[in-house]
C-alpha positions in Angstrom: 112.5 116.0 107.0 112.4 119.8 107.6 111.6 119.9 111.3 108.2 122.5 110.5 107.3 119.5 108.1 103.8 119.2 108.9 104.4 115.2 108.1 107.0 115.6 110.9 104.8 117.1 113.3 101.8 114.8 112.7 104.3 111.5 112.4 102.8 110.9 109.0 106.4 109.8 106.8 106.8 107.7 110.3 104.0 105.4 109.9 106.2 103.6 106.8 105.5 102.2 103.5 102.3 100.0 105.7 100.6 102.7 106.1 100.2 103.7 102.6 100.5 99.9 100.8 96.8 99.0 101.1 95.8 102.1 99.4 98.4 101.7 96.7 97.1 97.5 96.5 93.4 98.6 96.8 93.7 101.3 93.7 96.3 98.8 91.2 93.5 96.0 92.2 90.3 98.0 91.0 92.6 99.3 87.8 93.2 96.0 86.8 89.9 94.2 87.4 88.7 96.9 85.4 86.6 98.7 88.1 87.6 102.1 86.3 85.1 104.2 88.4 86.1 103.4 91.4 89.9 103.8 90.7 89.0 107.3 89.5 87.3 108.3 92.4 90.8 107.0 94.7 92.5 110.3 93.1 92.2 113.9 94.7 89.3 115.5 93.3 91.7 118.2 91.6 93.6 115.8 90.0 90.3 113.9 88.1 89.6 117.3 86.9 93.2 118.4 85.9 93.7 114.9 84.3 90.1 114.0 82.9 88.4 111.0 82.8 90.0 110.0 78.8 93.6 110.2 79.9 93.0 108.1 83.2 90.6 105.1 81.2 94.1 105.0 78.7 96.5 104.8 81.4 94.3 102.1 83.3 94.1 100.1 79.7 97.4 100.3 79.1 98.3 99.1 82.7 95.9 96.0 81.8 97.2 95.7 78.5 101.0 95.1 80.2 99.7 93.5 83.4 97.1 91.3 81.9 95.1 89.6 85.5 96.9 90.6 89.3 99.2 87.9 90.7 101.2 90.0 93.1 102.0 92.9 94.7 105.6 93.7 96.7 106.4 97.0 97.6 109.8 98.3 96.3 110.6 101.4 97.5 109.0 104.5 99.5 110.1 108.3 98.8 109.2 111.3 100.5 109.8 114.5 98.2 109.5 118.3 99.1 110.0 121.6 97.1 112.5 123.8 97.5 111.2 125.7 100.5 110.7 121.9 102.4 106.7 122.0 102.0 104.7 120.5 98.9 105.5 117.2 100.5 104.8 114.1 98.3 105.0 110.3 99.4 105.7 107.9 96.3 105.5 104.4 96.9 106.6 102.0 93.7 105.7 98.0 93.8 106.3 95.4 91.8 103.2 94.0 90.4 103.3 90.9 88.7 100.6 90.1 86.7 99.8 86.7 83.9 101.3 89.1 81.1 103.8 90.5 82.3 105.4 92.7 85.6 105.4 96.3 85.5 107.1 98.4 88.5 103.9 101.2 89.4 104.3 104.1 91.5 101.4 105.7 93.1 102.2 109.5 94.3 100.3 110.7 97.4 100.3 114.7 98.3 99.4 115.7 101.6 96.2 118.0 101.7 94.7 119.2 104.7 95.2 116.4 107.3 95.0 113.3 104.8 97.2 112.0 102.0 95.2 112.1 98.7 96.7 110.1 95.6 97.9 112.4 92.8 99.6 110.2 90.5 100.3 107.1 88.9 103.3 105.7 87.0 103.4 102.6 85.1 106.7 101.0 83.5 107.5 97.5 82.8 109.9 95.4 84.2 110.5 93.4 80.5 110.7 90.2 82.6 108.5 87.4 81.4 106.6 86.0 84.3 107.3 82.4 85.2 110.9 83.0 83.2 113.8 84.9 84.7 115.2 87.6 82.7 117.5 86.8 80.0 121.1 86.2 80.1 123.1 86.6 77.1 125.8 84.3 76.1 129.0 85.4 76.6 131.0 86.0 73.3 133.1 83.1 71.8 136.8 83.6 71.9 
């Protein structure tokens, strides 16, 4: 980290991935049990207005759509990004969420703002591995 990082100064990157994890599990849990509202409101004001209401409500469904109901959550990775000059600092944390239709790898994006992260973003892609099966292994060719 760039040592005027105010996330250097205040030890926030330091506190690791279980610092930030029950904030990611809290917001994929109310997405997916369809407490819409309340997921909303887990985004930086700024963001609800930049993104609206519409686009979140079709990102949720189509998380729920993929997911279907919350088995699991593991956490797969944590990232801290800057820009260029070594402020703008965002923390993205992706898990693997299994749910009874299928797993999808999610990445919440927190942005630092004031003395608190806020979340920012949300990415959803699936993991195309049926849950329950293991993924697919192709038969080699015949000679």
């Amino acid at each position: 980290l760039p040592p005027r990082s105010p996330m250097r100064q205040n030890n926030l990157v330091g506190a690791g991935p279980d610092f930030y994890t029950p904030d990611c599990k809290d917001f994929i849990r109310l997405i997916l049990t369809g407490n819409d509202d309340k997921a909303i409101a887990k985004y930086h004001p700024e963001v609800q207005k930049q993104i609206g209401r519409q686009k979140a409500l079709n990102l949720f469904a189509e998380f729920r759509q993929l997911c279907g109901e919350l088995k699991t959550v593991d956490l797969e990775s944590m990232e801290v990004k800057f820009d260029s000059e070594g402020q703008g600092e965002n923390i993205e944390l992706t898990h693997l969420v299994q749910g009874t239709k299928g797993n999808c790898f999610v990445t919440t994006t927190f942005q630092l703002a004031g003395m608190k992260f806020h979340i920012v973003g949300l990415s959803i892609k699936p993991t195309d591995v049926v849950p329950g099966q293991d993924a697919a292994v192709p038969e080699p060719p015949k000679p």
